[in-house]
C-alpha positions as CSV (number, residue, x, y, z in Angstrom):
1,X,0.0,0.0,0.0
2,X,2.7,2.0,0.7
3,X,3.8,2.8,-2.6
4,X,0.3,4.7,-3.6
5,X,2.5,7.6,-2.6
6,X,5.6,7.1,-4.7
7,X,4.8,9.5,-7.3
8,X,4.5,12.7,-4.8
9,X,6.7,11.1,-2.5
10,X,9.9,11.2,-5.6
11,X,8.7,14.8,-6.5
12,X,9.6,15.8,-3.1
13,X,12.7,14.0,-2.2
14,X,14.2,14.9,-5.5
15,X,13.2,18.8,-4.5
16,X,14.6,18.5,-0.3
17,X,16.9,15.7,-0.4
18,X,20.4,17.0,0.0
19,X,23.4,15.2,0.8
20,X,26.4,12.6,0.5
21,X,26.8,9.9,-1.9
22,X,24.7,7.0,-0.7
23,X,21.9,9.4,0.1
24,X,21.8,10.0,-3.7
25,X,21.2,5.9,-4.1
26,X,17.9,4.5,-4.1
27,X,17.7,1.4,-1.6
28,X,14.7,-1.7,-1.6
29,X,14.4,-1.8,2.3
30,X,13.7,-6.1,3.3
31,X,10.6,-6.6,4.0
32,X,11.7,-8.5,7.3
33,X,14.7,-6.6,9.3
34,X,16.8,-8.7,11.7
35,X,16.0,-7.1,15.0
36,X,20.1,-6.5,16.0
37,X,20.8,-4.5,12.6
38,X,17.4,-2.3,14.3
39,X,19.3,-2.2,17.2
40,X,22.5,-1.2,15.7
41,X,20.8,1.9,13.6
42,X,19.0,3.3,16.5
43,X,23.0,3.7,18.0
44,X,23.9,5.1,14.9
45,X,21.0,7.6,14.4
46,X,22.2,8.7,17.9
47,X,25.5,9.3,17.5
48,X,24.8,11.1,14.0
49,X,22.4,13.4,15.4
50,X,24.8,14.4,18.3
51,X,27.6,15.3,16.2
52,X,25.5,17.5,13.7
53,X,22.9,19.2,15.5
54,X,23.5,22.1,17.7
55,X,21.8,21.4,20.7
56,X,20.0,17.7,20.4
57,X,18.7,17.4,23.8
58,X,16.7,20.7,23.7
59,X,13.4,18.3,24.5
60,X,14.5,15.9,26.2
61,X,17.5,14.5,27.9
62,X,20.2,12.2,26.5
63,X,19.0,9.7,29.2
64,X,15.4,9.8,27.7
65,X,16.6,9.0,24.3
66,X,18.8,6.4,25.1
67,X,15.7,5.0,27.8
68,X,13.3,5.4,25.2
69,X,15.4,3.1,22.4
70,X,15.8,0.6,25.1
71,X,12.5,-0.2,25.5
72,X,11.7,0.2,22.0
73,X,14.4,-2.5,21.5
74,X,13.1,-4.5,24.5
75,X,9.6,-5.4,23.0
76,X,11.1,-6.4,19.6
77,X,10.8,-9.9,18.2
78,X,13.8,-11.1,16.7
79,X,12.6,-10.3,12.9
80,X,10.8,-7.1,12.5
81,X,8.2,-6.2,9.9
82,X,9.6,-3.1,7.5
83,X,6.3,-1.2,8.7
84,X,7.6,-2.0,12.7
85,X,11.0,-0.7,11.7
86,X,10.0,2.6,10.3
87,X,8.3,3.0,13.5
88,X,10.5,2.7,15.7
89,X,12.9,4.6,14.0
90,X,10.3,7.4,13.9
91,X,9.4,7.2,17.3
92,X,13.2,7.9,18.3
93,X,13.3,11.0,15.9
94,X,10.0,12.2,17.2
95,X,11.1,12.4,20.6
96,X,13.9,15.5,19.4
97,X,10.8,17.5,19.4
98,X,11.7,19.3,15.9
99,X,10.0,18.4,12.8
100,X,13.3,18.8,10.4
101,X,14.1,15.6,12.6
102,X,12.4,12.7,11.1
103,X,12.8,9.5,9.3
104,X,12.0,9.5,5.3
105,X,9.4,7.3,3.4
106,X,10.6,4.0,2.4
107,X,9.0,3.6,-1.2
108,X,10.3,2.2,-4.9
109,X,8.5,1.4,-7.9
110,X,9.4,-2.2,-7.3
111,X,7.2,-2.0,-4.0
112,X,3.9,-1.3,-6.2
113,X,2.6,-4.5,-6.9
114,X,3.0,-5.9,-3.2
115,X,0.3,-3.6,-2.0
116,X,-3.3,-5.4,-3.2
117,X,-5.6,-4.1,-0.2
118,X,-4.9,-0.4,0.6
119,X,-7.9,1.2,2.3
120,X,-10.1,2.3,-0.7
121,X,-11.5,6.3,0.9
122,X,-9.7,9.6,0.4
123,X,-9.5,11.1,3.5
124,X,-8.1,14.9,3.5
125,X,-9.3,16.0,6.9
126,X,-10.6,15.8,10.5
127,X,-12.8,17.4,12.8
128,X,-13.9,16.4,16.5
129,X,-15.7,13.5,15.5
130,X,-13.9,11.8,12.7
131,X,-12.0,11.2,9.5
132,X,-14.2,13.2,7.1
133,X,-14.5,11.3,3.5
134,X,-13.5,12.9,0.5
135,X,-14.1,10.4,-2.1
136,X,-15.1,6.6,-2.4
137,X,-13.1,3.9,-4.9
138,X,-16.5,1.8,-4.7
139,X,-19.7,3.3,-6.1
140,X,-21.8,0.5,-5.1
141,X,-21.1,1.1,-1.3
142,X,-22.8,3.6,0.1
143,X,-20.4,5.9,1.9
144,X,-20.4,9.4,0.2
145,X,-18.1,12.5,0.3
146,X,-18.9,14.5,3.7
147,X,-19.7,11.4,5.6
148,X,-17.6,11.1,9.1
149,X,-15.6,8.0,10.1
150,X,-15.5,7.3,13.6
151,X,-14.0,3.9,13.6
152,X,-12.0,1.3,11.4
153,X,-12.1,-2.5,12.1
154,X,-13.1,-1.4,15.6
155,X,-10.2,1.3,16.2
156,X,-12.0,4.5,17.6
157,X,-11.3,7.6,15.7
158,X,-9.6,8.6,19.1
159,X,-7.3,6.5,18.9
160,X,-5.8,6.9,15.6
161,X,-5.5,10.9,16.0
162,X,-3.5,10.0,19.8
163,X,-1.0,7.6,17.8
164,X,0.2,9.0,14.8
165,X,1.3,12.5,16.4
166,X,3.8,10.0,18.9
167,X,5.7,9.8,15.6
168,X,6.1,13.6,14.9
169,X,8.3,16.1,16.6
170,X,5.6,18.3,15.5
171,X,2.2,19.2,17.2
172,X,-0.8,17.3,16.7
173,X,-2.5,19.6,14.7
174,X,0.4,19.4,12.1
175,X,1.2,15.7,12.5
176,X,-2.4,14.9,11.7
177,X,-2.5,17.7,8.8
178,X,0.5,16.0,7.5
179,X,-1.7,12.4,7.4
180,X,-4.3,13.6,5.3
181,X,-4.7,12.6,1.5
182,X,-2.4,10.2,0.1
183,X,-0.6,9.6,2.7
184,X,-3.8,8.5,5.3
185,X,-3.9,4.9,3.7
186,X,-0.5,4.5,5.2
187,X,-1.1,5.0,8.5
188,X,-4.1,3.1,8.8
189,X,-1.6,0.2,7.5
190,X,1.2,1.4,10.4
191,X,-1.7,1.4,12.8
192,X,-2.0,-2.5,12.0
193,X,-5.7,-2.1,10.4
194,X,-5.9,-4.2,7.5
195,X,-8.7,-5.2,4.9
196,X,-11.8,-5.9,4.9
197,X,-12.7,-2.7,6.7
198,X,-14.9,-2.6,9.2
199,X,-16.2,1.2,8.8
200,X,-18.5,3.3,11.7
201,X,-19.2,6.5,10.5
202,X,-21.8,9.3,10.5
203,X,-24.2,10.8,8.4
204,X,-25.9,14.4,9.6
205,X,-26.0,12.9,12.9
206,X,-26.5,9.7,12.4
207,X,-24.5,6.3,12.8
208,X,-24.2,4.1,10.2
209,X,-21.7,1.2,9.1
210,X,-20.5,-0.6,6.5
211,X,-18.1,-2.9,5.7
212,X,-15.5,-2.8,2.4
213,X,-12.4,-4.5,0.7
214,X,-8.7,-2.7,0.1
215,X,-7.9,-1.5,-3.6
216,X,-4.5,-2.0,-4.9
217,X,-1.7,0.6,-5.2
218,X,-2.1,1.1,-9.1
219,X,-5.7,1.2,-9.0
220,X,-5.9,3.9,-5.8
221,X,-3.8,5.7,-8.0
222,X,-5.7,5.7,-11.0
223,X,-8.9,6.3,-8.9
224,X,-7.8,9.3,-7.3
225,X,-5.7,10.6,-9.6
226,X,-7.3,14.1,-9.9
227,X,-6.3,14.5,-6.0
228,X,-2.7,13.0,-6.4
229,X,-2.0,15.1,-9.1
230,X,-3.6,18.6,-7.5
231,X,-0.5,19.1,-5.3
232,X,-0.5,23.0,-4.9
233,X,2.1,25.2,-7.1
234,X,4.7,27.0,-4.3
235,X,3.2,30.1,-5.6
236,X,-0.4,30.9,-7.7
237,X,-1.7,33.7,-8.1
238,X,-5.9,34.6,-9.0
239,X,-8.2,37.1,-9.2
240,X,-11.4,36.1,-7.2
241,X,-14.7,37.3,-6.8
242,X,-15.5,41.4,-6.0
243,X,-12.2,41.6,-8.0
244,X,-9.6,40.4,-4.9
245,X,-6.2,39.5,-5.7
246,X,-5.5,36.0,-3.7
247,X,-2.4,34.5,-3.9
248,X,-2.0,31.3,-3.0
249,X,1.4,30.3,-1.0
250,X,2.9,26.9,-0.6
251,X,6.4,27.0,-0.5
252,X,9.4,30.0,-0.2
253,X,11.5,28.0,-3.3
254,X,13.1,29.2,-6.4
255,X,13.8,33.0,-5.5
256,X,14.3,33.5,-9.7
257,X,11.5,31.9,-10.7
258,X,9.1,34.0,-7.9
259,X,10.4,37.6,-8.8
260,X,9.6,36.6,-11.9
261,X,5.8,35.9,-10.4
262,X,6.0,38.7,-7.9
263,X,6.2,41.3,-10.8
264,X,3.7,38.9,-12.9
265,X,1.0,39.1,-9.9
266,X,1.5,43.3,-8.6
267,X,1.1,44.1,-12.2
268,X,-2.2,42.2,-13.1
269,X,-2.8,43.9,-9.3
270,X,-2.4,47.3,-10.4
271,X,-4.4,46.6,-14.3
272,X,-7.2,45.2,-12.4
273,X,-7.4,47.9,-9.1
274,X,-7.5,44.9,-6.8
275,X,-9.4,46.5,-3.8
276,X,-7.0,44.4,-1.4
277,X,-5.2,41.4,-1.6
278,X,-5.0,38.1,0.8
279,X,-1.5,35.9,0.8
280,X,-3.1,32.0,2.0
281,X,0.2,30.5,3.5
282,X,-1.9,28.0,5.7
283,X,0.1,25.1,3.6
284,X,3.2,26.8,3.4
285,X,5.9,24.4,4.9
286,X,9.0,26.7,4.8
287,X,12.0,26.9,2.4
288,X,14.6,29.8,1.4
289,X,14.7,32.7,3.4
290,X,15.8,34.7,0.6
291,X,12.1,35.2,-0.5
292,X,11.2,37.6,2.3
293,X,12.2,40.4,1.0
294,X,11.3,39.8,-1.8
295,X,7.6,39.9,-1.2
296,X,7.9,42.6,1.4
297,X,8.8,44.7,-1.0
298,X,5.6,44.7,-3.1
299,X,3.2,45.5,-0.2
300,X,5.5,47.3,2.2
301,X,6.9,51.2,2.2
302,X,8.1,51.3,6.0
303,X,11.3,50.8,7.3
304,X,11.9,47.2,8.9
305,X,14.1,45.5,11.1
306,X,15.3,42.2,9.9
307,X,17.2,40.2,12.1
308,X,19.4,37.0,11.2
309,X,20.9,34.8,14.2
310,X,22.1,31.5,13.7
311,X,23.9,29.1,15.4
312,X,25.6,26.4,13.1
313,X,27.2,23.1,14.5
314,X,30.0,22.5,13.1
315,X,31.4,19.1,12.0
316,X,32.8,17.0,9.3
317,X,29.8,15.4,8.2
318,X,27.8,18.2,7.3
319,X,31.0,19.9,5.8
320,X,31.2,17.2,3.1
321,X,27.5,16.8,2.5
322,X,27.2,20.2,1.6
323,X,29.9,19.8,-1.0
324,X,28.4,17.0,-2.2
325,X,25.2,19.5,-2.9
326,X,27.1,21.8,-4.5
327,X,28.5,19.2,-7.1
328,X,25.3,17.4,-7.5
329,X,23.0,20.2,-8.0
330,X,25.6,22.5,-9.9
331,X,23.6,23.2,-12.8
332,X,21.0,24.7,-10.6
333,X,23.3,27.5,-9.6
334,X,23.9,25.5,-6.2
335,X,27.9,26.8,-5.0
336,X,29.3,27.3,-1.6
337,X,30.6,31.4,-2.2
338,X,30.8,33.2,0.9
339,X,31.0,29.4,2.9
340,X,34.5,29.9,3.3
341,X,34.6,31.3,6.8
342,X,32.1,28.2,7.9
343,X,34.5,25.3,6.6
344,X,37.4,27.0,8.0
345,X,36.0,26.7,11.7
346,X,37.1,24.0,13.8
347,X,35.0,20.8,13.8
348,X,32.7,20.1,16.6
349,X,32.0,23.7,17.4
350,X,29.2,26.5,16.8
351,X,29.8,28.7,14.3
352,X,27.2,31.6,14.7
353,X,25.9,34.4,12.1
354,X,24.7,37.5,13.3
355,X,22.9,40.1,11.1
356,X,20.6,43.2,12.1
357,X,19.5,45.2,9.1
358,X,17.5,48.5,9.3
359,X,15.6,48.0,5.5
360,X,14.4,50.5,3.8
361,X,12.4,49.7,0.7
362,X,13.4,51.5,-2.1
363,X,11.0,52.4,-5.0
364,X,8.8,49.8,-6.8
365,X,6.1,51.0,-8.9
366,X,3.9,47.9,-8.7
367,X,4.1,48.3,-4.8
368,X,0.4,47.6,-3.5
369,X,-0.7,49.8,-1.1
370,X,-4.4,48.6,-0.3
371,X,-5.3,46.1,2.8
372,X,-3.3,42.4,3.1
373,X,-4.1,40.3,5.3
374,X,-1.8,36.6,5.5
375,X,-3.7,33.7,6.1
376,X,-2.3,31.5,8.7
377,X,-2.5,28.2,10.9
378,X,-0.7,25.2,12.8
379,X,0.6,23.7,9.5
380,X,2.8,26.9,8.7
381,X,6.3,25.2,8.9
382,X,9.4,26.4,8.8
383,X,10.6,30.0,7.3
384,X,6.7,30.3,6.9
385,X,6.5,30.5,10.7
386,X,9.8,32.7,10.6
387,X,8.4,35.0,7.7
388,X,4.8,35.3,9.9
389,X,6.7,36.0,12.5
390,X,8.3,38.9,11.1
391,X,5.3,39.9,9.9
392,X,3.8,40.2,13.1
393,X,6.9,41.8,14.9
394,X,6.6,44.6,12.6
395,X,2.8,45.0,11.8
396,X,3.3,44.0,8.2
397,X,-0.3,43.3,7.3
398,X,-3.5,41.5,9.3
399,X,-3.0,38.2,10.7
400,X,-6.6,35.9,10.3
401,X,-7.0,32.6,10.5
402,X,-5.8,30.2,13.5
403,X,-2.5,30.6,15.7
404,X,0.8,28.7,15.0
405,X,1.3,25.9,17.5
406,X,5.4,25.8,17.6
407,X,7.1,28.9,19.7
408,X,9.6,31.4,17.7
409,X,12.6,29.6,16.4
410,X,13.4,27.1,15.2
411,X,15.9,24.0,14.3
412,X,16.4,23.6,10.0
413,X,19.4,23.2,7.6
414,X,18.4,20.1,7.0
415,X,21.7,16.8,6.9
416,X,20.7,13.7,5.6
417,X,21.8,10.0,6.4
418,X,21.7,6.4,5.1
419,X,21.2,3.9,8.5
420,X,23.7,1.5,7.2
421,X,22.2,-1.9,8.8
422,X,18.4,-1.3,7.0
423,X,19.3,1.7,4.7
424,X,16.1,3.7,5.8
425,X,16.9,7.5,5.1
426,X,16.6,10.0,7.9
427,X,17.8,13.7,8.1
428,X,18.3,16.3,11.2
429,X,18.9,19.8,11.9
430,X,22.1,21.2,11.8
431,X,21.2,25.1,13.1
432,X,18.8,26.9,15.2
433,X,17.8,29.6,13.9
434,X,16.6,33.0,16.7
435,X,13.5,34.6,17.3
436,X,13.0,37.9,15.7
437,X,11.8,39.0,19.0
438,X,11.4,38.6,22.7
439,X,7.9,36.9,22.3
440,X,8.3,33.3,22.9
441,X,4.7,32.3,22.5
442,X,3.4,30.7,19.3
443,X,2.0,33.8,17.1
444,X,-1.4,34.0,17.0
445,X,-3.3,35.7,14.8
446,X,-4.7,39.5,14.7
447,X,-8.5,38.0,13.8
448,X,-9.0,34.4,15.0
449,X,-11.0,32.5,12.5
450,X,-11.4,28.8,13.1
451,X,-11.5,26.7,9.8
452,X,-15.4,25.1,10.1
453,X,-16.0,21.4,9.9
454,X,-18.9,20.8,11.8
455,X,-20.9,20.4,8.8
456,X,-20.3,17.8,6.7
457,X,-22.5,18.3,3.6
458,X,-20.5,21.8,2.6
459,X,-16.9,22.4,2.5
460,X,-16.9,26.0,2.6
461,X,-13.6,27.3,3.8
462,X,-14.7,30.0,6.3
463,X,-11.2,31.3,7.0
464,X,-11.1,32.8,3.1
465,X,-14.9,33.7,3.4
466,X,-14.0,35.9,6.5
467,X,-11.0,37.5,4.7
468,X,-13.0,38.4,1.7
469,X,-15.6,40.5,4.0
470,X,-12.7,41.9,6.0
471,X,-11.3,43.5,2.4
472,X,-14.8,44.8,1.6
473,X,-15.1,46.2,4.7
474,X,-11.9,48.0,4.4
């Protein structure tokens, strides 16, 4: 089942994935994993995280991490299941309590035709209840889009949303964001629930069930093809209804390619009048920081303070995987210039960067100078917290939509690793990155708007709704 995903799954690790030699290689992981080669990668995963990240015990204690792999170890049979493995290995990097810390998907196209039963619904979100269904692979069953599941083969809905956030270093909220869509067939086979399904659910109030066979791999993706193949652009831009400019942001990548869109967008902006313009970054899960600027510039005239602090561990690993990068992805301008002073510092120390700039925007003619407001919630990851975060420190714009659940901050630069017993991939942090401020408290937003899914019939999104009558009200 687990290689419904491969398709989006390659996109991305060909996009993030960074690093030495045998990272580059593409590894079948056994389906059976001797349970001392487990062992032996949960020692190594250890080590490698404590001589590349700059503080690994932020969350919890090099005692908990080495108590918590003992008793992981202590329960194993002596042959694990590939699904058990990946597990455990996640449960380790969970307990870092940083997302950038985590274990990657183990999927090839020779996997495909191994997976016969996946669980046949598309499920793309949650709400106090249930799973809420998207779509069905079986017309002749009678479990329709809006309908809410509130138990598989007798696993409560409970349950499932208390596990799989054990295996993020994330929050809830954006550990059980992250399960939606393709990837929610997978857990419900890491949870152990296998076809037939057994299915509870609800419709407008009342509980029905129903019972239905997996699909396999190839035909899930063939079935829901439309939704596998509607992953977001980083950057779209639209003119909605009442003439509103909306852009749509999913990613700060390719700082060429989104001038090029920046200029693109303000200038339809200016042609049309736009009365006011909302930037959705509710999906945005971080990237370059080099694209802050960038879009400050086209909706802001004030002086800013932009503040860079970074602390760096240094060591010899990270030192040759980022060469590695710059000779594998060469020919997209990749290079180490202005590195030097970092691979000249001693090894197992903390290099830090320290940068306070007064900006000033200059002229730009396509500069917008109606009302933005920035969409936001708990699955803004990475330099998306960092840029909201700015945003908020300096009253760039109106916050609406539903707070950020990780504090100012944050661990990224992103070092990747082959375990070398069961060749599973996993990657860590390698800096921390400041606050911008003093605040230490998740931001939260200037208008609270909680994203509705009490009803299950309608999928309004009432977070956009709300921003469009705040821009007419304007």
């Amino acid at each position: 089942m687990r290689t419904i995903f491969l398709s989006c799954f390659l996109v991305l690790f060909v996009a993030n994935t960074f690093c030495q030699s045998d990272v580059f290689m593409e590894y079948s992981i056994n389906d059976h994993l001797l349970k001392a080669d487990i062992a032996s990668d949960l020692n190594y995963m250890i080590k490698s995280i404590e001589d590349v990240h700059p503080d690994p015990y932020h969350s919890n204690s090099r005692e908990y991490i080495h108590s918590l792999k003992d008793s992981m170890l202590s329960v194993l049979p002596d042959t694990v299941s590939r699904n058990k493995a990946y597990l455990t290995f996640k449960r380790l990097t969970a307990a870092y309590g940083e997302g950038h810390t985590d274990v990657m998907l183990f999927i090839t196209p020779v996997d495909l035709h191994k997976y016969q039963h996946s669980f046949p619904l598309w499920i793309d979100s949650w709400n106090d209840s249930g799973f809420i269904v998207r779509d069905n692979a079986f017309d002749s069953i009678d479990i329709k889009s809006g309908d809410i599941i509130t138990s598989i083969n007798g696993v409560p809905e409970s349950f499932i949303k208390r596990e799989i956030p054990k295996y993020s270093g994330e929050s809830a909220t954006y550990a059980l964001s992250q399960a939606m869509g393709l990837l929610f067939p997978l857990w419900i086979e890491l949870l152990d629930i296998y076809s037939p399904f057994d299915i509870k659910f609800l419709r407008d109030g009342t509980e029905k069930s129903i019972k239905m066979h997996g699909v396999s791999a190839i035909s899930y993706n063939n079935l829901y093809s439309e939704y596998l193949n509607a992953n977001p652009p980083s950057y779209s831009f639209t003119i909605i209804e009442n003439n509103i400019a909306y852009i749509e942001f999913n990613s700060f990548s390719n700082p060429k390619q989104f001038k090029k869109f920046l200029k693109r967008s303000f200038s339809d902006i200016r042609k049309n009048n736009c009365p006011g313009l909302i930037i959705d970054m509710r999906n945005n899960g971080g990237g370059m920081a080099d694209l802050d600027i960038m879009l400050l510039d086209f909706i802001n005239d004030k002086p800013y303070t932009w503040i860079y602090a970074k602390d760096t561990k240094i060591s010899r690993y990270h030192k040759e995987f980022q060469k590695a990068v710059a000779s594998n992805y060469s020919n997209r301008a990749y290079n180490l210039k202005g590195r030097e002073a970092y691979f000249e510092a001693p090894d197992n120390t903390i290099y830090s960067e320290r940068d306070t700039i007064v900006i000033t925007p200059g002229k730009n003619r396509l500069r917008y100078s109606g009302p933005v407001c920035f969409l936001i919630g708990p699955k803004c990851f990475s330099n998306a917290q960092s840029f909201i975060e700015l945003a908020d420190d300096q009253g760039i714009g109106t916050l609406i939509g539903e707070p950020l659940e990780t504090k100012p901050g944050g661990y990224a630069d992103l070092c990747y690793f082959v375990l070398p017993e069961t060749k599973f991939k996993f990657s860590t942090s390698t800096a921390y990155f400041f606050p911008i401020s003093d605040n230490r408290m998740p931001v939260q937003p200037d208008i609270l708007v909680k994203q509705n899914h009490s009803t299950t019939s309608e999928r309004s999104d009432t977070v956009l709704e709300y921003a469009k009558k705040w821009i007419l009200e304007r």
